[in-house]
C-alpha positions as CSV (number, residue, x, y, z in Angstrom):
1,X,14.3,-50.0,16.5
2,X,13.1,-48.6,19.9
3,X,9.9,-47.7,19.9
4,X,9.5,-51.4,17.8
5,X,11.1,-53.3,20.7
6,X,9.0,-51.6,22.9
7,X,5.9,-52.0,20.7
8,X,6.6,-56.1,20.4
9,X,7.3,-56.0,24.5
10,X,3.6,-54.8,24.9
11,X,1.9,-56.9,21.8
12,X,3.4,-59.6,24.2
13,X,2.0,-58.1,27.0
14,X,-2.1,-57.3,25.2
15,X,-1.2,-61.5,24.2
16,X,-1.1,-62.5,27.2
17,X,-3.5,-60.3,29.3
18,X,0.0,-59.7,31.3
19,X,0.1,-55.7,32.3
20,X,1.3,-53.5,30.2
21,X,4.6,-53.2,32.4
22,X,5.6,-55.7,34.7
23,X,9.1,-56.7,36.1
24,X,10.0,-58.9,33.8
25,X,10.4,-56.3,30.7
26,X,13.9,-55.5,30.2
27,X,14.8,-58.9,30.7
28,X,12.0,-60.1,28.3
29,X,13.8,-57.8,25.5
30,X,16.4,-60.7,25.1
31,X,13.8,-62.4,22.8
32,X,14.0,-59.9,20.3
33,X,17.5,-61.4,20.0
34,X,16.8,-65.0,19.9
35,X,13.5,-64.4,17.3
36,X,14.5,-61.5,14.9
37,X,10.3,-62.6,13.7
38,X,8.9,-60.9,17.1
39,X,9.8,-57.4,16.3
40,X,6.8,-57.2,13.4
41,X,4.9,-57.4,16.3
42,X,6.3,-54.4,17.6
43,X,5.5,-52.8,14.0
44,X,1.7,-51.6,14.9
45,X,2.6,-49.6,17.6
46,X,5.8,-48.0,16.2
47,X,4.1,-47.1,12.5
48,X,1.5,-45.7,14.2
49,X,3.3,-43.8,16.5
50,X,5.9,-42.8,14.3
51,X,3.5,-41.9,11.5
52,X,1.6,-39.5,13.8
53,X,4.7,-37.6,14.8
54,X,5.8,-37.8,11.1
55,X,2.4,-36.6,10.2
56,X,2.9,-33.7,13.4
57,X,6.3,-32.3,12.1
58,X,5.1,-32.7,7.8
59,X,2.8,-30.5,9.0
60,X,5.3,-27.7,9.9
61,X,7.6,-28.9,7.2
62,X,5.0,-28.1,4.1
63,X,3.9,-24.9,5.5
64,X,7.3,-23.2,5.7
65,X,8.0,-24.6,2.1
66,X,4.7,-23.0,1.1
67,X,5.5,-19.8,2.7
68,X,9.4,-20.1,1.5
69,X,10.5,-20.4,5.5
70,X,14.1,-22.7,5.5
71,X,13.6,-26.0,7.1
72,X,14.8,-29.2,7.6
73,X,13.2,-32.0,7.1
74,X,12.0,-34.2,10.7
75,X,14.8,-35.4,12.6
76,X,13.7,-38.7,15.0
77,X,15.0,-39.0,18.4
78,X,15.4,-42.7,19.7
79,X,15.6,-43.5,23.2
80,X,15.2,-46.1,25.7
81,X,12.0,-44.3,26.9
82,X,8.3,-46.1,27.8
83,X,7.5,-45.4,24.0
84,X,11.1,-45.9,22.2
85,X,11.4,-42.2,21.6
86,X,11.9,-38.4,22.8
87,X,10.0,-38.0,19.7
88,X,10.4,-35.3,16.7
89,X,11.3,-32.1,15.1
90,X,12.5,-29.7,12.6
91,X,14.9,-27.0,12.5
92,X,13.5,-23.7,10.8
93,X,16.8,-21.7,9.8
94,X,15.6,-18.6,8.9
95,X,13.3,-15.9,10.3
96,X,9.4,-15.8,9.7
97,X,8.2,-12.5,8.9
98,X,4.5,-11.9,9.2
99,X,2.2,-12.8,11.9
100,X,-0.4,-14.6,9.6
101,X,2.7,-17.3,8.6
102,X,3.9,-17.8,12.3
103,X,0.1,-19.0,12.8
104,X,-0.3,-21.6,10.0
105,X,3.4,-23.3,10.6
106,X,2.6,-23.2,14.3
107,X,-0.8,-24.8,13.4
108,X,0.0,-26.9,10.4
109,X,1.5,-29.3,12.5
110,X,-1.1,-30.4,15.4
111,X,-3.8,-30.4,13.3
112,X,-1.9,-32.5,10.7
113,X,-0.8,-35.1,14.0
114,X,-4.6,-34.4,15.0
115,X,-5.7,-36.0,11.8
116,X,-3.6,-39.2,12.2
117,X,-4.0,-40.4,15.8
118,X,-7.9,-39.3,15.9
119,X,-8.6,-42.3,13.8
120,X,-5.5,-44.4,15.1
121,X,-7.0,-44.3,18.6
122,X,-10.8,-44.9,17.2
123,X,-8.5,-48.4,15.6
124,X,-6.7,-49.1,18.7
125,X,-9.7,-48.5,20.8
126,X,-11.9,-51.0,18.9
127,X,-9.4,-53.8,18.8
128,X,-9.3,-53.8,22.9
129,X,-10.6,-55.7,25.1
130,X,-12.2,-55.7,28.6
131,X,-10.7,-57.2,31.5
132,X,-11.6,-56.3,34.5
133,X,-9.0,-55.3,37.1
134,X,-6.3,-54.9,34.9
135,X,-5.8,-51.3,35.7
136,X,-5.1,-51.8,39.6
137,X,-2.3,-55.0,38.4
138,X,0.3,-52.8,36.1
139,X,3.4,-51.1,38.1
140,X,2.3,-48.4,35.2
141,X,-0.5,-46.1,35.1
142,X,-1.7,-44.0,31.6
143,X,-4.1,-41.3,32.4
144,X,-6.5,-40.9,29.5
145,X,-7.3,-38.2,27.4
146,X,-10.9,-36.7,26.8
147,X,-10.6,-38.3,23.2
148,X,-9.8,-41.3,24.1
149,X,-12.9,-41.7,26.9
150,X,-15.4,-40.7,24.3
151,X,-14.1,-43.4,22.0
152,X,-14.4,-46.2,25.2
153,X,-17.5,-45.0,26.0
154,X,-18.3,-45.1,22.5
155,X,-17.2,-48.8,22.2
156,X,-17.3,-49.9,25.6
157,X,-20.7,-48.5,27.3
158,X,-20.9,-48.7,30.5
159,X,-17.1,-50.2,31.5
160,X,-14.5,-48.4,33.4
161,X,-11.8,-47.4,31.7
162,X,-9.0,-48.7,34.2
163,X,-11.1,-52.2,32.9
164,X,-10.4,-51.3,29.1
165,X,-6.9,-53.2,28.2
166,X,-5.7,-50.6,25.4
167,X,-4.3,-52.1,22.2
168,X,-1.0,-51.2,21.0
169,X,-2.0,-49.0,18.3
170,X,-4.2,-47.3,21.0
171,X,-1.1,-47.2,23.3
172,X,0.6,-45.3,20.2
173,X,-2.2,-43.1,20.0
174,X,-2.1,-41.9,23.2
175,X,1.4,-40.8,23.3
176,X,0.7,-38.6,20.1
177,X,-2.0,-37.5,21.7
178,X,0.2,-36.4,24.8
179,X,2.5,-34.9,22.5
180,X,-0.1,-32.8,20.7
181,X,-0.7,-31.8,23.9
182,X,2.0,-30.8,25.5
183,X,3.2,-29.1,22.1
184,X,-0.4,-26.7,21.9
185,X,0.3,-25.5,25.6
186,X,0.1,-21.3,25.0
187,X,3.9,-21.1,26.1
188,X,7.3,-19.7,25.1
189,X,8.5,-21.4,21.6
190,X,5.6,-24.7,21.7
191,X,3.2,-24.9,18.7
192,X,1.0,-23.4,21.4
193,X,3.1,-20.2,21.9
194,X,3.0,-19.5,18.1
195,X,0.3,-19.3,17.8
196,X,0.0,-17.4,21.1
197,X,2.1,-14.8,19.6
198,X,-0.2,-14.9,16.9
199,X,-2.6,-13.5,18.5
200,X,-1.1,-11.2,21.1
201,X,2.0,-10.3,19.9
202,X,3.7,-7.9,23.1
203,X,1.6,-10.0,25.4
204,X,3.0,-13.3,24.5
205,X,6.0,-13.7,27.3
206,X,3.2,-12.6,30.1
207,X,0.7,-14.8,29.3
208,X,3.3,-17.2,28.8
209,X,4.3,-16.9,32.6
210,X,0.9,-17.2,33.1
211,X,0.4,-20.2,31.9
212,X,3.6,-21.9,33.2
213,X,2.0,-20.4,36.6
214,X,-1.0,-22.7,35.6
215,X,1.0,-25.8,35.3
216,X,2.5,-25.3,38.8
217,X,-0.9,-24.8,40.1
218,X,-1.4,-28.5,38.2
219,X,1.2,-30.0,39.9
220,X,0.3,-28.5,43.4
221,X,-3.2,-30.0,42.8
222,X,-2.3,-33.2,41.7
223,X,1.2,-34.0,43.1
224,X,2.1,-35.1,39.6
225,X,5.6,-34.3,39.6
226,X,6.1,-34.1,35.5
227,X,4.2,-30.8,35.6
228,X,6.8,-29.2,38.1
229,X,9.4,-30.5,35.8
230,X,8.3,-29.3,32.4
231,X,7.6,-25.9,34.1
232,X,10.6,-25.1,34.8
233,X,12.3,-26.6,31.5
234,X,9.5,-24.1,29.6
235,X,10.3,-20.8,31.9
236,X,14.4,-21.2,31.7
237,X,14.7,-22.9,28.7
238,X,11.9,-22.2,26.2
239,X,10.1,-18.6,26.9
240,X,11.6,-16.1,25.1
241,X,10.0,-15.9,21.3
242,X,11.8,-14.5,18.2
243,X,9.8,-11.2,17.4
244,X,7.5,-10.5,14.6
245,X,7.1,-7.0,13.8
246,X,4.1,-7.5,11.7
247,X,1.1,-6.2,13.3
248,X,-1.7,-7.1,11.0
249,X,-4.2,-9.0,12.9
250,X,-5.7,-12.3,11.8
251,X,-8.3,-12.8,9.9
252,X,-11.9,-14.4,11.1
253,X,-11.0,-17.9,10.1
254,X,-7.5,-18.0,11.7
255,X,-9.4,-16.8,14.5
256,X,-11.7,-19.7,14.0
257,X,-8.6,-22.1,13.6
258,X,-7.3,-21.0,17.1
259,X,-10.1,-21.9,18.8
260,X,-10.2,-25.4,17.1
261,X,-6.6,-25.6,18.5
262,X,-8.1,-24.9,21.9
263,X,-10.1,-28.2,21.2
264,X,-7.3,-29.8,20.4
265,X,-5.7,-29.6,23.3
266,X,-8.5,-29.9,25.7
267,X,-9.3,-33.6,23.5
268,X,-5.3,-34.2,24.1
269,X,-4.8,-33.4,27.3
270,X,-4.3,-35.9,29.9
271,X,-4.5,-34.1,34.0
272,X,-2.0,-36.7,35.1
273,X,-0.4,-38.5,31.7
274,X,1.1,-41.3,33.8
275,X,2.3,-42.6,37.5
276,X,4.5,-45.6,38.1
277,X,3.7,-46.7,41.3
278,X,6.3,-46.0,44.3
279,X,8.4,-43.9,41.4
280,X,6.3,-41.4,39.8
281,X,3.3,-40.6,42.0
């Protein structure tokens, strides 16, 4: 129900060439109670997005059962958030044993997420449209992945892309793209930092720190203040690692597998995901 009413709110929007946020949303969410018929317009954005964090947390899901790991199946978080949800996860109850296990269930899941909103934003991408200015009028600001600008500049040679007015489903795609992201950051208990530990074992809280050092050095060069903020969650909240005490390193094409995370990530990653301006800047 969320992420729909917040999906229909910006089919409205796309509709209308109105920004993608503008001050009349909250009050604008009355209509969903008035026409029960507008929330299937909502239903593009939230199947897509839903289907890609679905797809993301499968992922995990399928590989523990393969490798007889306990695990639930996704739980869904709603909440009145710029995309209906705080998104998804699962809750592995028992220990993993061997090195070579922690990598495919850390991996299983971005790459199955990967394999959803690659062709969800190549859909959303195609049904946008060009108008120019549109960037400078929204109150709200989404920075764009490397994916994403090789799919406008596939589809839209030559235009800017604060000119390109994102479809929904492109909108969708680009917060499971920011979630892929921020889940393959090489840090404390994210995909990332399995497989991390993966591959370094005893080195895994240090490079860790390291990399949480990189994210303040982010934030320092860009002012954006979400980097300071998930810092600090990651380094009090999410560093420490359960041990593995298998030391049997990982074969060639795991290795190969790592670095197709890496590329992951760096077609994910956003340097500043969004501002709203006067509030998040």
């Amino acid at each position: 129900m969320t992420s729909t009413a917040w999906g229909a709110r910006l089919a409205w929007n796309f509709a209308g060439n109105a920004p993608p946020l503008s001050d009349d949303d909250l009050p604008a969410f009355s209509r969903l109670l008035h026409s029960p018929a507008a929330w299937a317009d909502g239903l593009p954005f939230s199947l897509t997005l839903l289907g890609i964090l679905l797809a993301h947390e499968l992922g995990h899901y399928l590989a523990c059962v393969y490798y007889d790991v306990d695990a639930s199946l996704p739980y869904f978080m709603p909440a009145p958030t710029l995309i209906g949800t705080f998104g998804a996860f699962i809750r592995i109850r028992s220990p993993i044993y061997y090195r070579a296990h922690l990598f495919d269930i850390g991996i299983a899941g971005p790459i199955a997420g990967f394999l959803v909103l690659s062709p969800a934003m190549a859909i959303g991408v195609a049904y946008s449209k060009v108008i120019p200015g549109i960037g400078a009028e929204s109150e709200l600001h989404f920075g764009a992945p490397l994916l994403q600008r090789l799919l406008e500049a596939a589809l839209f040679p030559g235009v800017a892309s604060d000119d390109i007015y994102l479809h929904p489903v492109a909108r969708a795609a680009w917060a499971g793209a920011l979630a892929t992201a921020l889940n393959l950051l090489p840090i404390g208990q994210l995909d990332g930092g399995h497989i991390l530990y993966s591959f370094f074992g005893s080195w895994h809280r240090r490079l860790s720190i390291f990399f949480i050092a990189c994210l303040v050095a982010l934030f320092l060069a860009t002012m954006y203040w979400g980097w300071l903020l998930w810092s600090v969650l990651l380094f009090f909240f999410a560093l420490k690692h359960p041990i593995v005490y298998d030391t049997a390193p990982l074969g060639a094409g795991r290795r190969l597998l790592g670095v197709g995370a890496a590329v992951m990530l760096i077609l994910s990653f956003s340097v500043i995901p969004m501002t709203i301006r006067g509030i998040w800047e």
